[in-house]
C-alpha positions in Angstrom: -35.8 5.8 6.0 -37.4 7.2 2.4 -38.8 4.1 0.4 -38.7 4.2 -3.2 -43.2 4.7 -3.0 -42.2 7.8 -0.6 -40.6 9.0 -3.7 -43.7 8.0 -5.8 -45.9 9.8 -3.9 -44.5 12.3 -3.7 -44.0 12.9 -8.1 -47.2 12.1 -8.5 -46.2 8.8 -10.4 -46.3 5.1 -9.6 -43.2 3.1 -7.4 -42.6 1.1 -11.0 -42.2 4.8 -12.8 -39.3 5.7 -10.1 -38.2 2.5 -11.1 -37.6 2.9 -14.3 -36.1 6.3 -13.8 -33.3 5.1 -11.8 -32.5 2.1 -14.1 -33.1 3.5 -17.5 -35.1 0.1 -18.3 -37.6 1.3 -20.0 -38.0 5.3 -21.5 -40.4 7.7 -19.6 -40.9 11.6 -20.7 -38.1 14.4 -19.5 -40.5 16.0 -17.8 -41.6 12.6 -15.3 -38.4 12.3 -15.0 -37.1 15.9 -13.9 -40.1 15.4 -11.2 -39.1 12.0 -10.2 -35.3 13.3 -9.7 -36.1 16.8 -8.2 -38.6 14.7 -5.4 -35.3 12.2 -4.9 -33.1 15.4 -3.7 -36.2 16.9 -1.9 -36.7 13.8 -0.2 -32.9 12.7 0.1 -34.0 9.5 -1.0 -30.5 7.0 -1.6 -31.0 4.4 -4.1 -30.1 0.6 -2.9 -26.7 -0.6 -4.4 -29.0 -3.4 -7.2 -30.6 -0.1 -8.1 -27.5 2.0 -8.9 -26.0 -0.5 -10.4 -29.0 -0.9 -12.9 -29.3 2.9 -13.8 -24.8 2.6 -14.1 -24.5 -0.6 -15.6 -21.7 -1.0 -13.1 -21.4 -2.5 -9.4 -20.3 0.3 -7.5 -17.8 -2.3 -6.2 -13.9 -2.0 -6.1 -11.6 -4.9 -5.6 -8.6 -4.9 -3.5 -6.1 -8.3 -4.3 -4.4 -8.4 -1.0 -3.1 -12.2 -1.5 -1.8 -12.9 2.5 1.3 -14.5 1.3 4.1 -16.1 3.5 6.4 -13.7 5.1 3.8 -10.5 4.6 2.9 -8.3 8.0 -0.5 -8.5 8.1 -1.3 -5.4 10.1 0.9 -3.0 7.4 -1.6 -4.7 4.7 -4.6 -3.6 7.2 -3.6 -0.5 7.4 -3.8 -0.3 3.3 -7.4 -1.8 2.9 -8.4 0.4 5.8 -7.6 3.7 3.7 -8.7 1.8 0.5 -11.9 1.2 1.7 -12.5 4.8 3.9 -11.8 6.5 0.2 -14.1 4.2 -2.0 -16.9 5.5 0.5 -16.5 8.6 0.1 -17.1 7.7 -3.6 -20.2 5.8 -3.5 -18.2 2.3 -3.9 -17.7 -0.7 -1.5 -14.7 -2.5 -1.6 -14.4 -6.8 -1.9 -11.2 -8.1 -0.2 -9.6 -10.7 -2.0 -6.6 -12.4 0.0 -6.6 -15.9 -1.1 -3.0 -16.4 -3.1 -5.1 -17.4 -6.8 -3.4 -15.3 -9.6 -4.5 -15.3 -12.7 -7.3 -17.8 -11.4 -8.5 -15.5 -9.0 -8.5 -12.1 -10.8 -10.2 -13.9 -13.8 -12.9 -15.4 -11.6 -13.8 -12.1 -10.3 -14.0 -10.1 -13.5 -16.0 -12.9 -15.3 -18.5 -12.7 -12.9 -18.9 -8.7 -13.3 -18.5 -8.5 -9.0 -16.8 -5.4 -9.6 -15.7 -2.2 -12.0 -12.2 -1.8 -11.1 -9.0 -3.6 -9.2 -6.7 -2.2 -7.2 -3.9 -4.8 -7.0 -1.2 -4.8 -4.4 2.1 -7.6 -3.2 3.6 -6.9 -6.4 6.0 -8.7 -7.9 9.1 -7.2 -10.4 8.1 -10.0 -13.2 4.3 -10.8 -11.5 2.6 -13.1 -13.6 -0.7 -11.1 -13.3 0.0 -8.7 -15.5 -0.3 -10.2 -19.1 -3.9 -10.8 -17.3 -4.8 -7.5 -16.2 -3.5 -5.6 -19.4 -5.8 -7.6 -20.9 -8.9 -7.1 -18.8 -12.3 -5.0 -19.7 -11.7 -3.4 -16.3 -9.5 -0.8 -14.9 -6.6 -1.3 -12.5 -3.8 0.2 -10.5 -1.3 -1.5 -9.2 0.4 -0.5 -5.3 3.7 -1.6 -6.4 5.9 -1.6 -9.5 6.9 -4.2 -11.4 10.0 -4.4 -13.4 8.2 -3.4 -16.6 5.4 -1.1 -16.0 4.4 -0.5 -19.3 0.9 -0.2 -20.0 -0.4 -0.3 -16.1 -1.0 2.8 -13.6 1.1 2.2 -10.5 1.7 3.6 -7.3 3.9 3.6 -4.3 6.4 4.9 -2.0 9.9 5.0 -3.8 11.1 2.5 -1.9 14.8 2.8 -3.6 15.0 6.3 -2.4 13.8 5.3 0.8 16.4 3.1 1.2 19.0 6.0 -0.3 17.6 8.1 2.6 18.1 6.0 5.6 22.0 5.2 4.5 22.8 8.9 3.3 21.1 9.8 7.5 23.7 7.7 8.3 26.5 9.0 6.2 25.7 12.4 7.4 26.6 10.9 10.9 29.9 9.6 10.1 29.1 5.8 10.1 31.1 3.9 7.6 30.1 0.3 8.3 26.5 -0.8 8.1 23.8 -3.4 7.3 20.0 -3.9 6.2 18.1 -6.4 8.0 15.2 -6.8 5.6 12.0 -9.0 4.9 11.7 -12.6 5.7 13.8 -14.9 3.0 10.5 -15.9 1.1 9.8 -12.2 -0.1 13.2 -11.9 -1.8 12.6 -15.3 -3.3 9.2 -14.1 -4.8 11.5 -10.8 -5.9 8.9 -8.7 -4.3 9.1 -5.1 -5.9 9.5 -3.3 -2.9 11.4 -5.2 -0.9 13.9 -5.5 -4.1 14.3 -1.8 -4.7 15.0 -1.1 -0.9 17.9 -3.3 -1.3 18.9 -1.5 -4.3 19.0 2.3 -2.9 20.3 0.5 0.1 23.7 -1.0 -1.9 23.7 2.0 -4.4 24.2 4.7 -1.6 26.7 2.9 0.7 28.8 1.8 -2.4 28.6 5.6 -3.3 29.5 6.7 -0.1 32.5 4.5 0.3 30.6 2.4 3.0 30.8 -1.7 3.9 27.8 -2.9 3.7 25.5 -6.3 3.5 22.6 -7.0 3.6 20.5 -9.7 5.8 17.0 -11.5 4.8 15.4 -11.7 8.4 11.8 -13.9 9.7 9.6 -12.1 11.2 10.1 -13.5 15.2 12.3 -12.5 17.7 14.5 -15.6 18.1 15.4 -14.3 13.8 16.2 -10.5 15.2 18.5 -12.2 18.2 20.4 -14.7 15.6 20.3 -11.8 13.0 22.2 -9.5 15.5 24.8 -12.0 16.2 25.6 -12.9 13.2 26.0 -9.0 12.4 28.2 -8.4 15.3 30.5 -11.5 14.0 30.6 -10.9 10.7 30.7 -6.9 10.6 32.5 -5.4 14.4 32.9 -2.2 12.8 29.0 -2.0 12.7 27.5 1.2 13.8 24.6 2.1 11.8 21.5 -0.4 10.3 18.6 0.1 8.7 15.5 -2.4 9.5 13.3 -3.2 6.6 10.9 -5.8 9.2 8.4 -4.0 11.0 7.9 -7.3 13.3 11.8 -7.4 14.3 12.4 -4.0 14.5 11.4 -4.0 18.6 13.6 -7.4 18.9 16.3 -6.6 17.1 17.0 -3.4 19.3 16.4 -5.2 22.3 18.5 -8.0 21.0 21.6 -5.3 20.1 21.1 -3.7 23.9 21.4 -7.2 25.0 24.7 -7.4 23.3 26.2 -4.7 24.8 25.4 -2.2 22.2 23.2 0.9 23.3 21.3 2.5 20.9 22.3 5.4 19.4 25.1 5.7 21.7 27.0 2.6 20.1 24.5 1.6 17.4 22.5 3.9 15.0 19.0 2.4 13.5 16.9 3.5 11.2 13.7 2.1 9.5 11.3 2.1 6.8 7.9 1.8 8.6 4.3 3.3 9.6 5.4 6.5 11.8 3.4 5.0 14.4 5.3 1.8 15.0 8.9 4.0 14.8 7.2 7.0 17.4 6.0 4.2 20.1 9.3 2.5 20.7 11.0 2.1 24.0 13.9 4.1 21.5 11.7 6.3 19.5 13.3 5.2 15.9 14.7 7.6 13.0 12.5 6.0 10.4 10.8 6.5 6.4 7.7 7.2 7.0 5.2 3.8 4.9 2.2 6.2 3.4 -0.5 3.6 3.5 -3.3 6.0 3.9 -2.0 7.9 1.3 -1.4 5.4 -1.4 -4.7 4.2 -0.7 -6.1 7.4 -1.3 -4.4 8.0 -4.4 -4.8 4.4 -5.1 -8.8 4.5 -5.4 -8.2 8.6 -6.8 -7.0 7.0 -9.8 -9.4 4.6 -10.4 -12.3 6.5 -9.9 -10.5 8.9 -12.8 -9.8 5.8 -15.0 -14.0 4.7 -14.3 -15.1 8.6 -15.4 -15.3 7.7 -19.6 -15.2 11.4 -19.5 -11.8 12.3 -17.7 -8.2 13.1 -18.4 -5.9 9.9 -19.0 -4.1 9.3 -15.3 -0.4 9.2 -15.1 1.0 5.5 -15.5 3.2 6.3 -12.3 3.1 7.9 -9.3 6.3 7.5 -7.3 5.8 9.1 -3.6 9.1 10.8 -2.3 10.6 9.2 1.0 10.4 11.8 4.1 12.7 10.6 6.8 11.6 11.8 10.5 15.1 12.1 12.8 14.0 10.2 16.1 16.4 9.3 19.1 17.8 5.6 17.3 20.1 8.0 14.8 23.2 9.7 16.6 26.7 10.9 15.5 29.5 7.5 15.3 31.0 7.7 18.3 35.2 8.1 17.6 37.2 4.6 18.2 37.7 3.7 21.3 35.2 6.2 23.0 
């Protein structure tokens, strides 16, 4: 590994000279430094993190606010801090995971303390009570999510009301006329989650244009829920031929729990889903599903704040709304006619 006296050596100067070059601390002549900088490329000398951050005035550090709430599916939020923190590499920055459930507290803490340059903030909620905060903040932000009124913030996601449009317009196409959404555990609706909200909403809005019956059914994330869930649809709604599963933990148990109730899927029972492609492709029934862009709106996620960070750059767009793509799998068939 090149040491920062490898570098002096080799410019003909002392280690504190390359010191000061990196950090700015104190002024040296163009031409020491031009020598100082061209034996740092010749060399391929990388700078610690303390010393980049002297010469930036800034951390090099990104946060993520991931608060691990009640009813959340962990591994979906993985799969988000995992493309977070693969992009922030590739731009020089590290990434500190904050998942305790603080609010305001917590983001405050963190930007008094200068940790980091930037936040990338995700779990939100339509009217979340971090927001006066992070308007306020010396620090840029983006938000994964959109709240009610996204005014003055740069957000982005999936558009999850079009993703729920999608899977009920599938089923439309199909000929089913009755169906249902079993969604997120009861506790995310409560906290009027943003995404969870506007799934719902595309949901309603397309079957009530289509001239469908529909309802809609808060589920917890176990497989005792997706059995009493599919029950209580079969009671409540016999016409039922088509749902779409917003529960990446039930979606397995709920099928299994239909196929246990004498309804085959698709032959008696169309499903569709809004999930990582992954989970809908390596089903025993590979699943008709909306495809969740994690990596993606990571990528775009740290994209924008590394824009926002560059004093020099174009202003970034407040929203970015990713279009659904639906991928037709075996769950999704044509309504069978009465009495087939």
């Amino acid at each position: 590994m090149v040491k920062i006296t490898d570098v002096a050596r080799h410019a003909g100067v002392s280690p504190s000279t390359v010191s000061y070059a990196l950090s700015g601390k104190r002024p040296i002549s163009e031409e020491t430094r031009r020598r100082v900088e061209d034996s740092i490329r010749e060399l391929g000398y990388r700078p610690h993190a303390g010393a980049r951050a002297l010469a930036s005035s800034r951390s090099n550090v990104l946060a993520l606010v991931a608060p691990l709430r009640t009813g959340i599916h962990v591994p979906v939020v993985m799969q988000f801090a995992v493309s977070v923190v693969t992009t922030a590499r590739r731009h020089d920055h590290d990434v500190l995971l904050l998942t305790q459930e603080e609010g305001e507290d917590g983001l405050r803490r963190v930007a008094d303390t200068a940790l980091v340059d930037a936040l990338i903030v995700m779990d939100v909620q339509l009217h979340d009570p971090r927001l006066p905060l992070l308007r306020d903040l010396d620090r840029p932000s983006v938000l994964i999510g959109f709240p009610a009124e996204p005014d003055g913030m740069t957000c982005v996601d999936l558009d999850f009301r079009a993703a729920g449009e999608r899977c009920v317009e599938h089923l439309a196409r199909l000929g089913h006329r009755t169906v249902a959404l079993v969604g997120s555990p009861p506790e995310v609706y409560v906290r009027r989650t943003a995404f969870a909200q506007r799934v719902v909403q595309g949901f309603t809005g397309a079957a009530d244009r289509a001239g469908m019956a529909s309802s809609v059914h808060p589920c917890e994330a176990s497989p005792a829920a997706a059995r009493r869930a599919a029950e209580r649809l079969l009671r409540e709604q016999p016409a039922l031929t088509g749902v779409v599963v917003h529960n990446e933990a039930v979606l397995e148990p709920l099928i299994d729990a239909f196929e246990q109730l004498g309804l085959r899927v698709p032959g008696d029972l169309s499903v569709t889903a809004i999930c990582p492609d992954e989970l809908a492709a390596s089903l025993r029934v590979p699943v008709t599903s909306v495809a969740l862009p994690s990596a993606e709106l990571g990528e775009r996620a740290v994209g924008l704040l590394m824009r926002k960070l560059d004093a020099g750059g174009e202003p970034v767009p407040g929203a970015t709304l990713l279009p659904p793509r639906l991928t037709e799998r075996a769950s999704t068939a044509p309504r069978a006619a009465p009495g087939a």
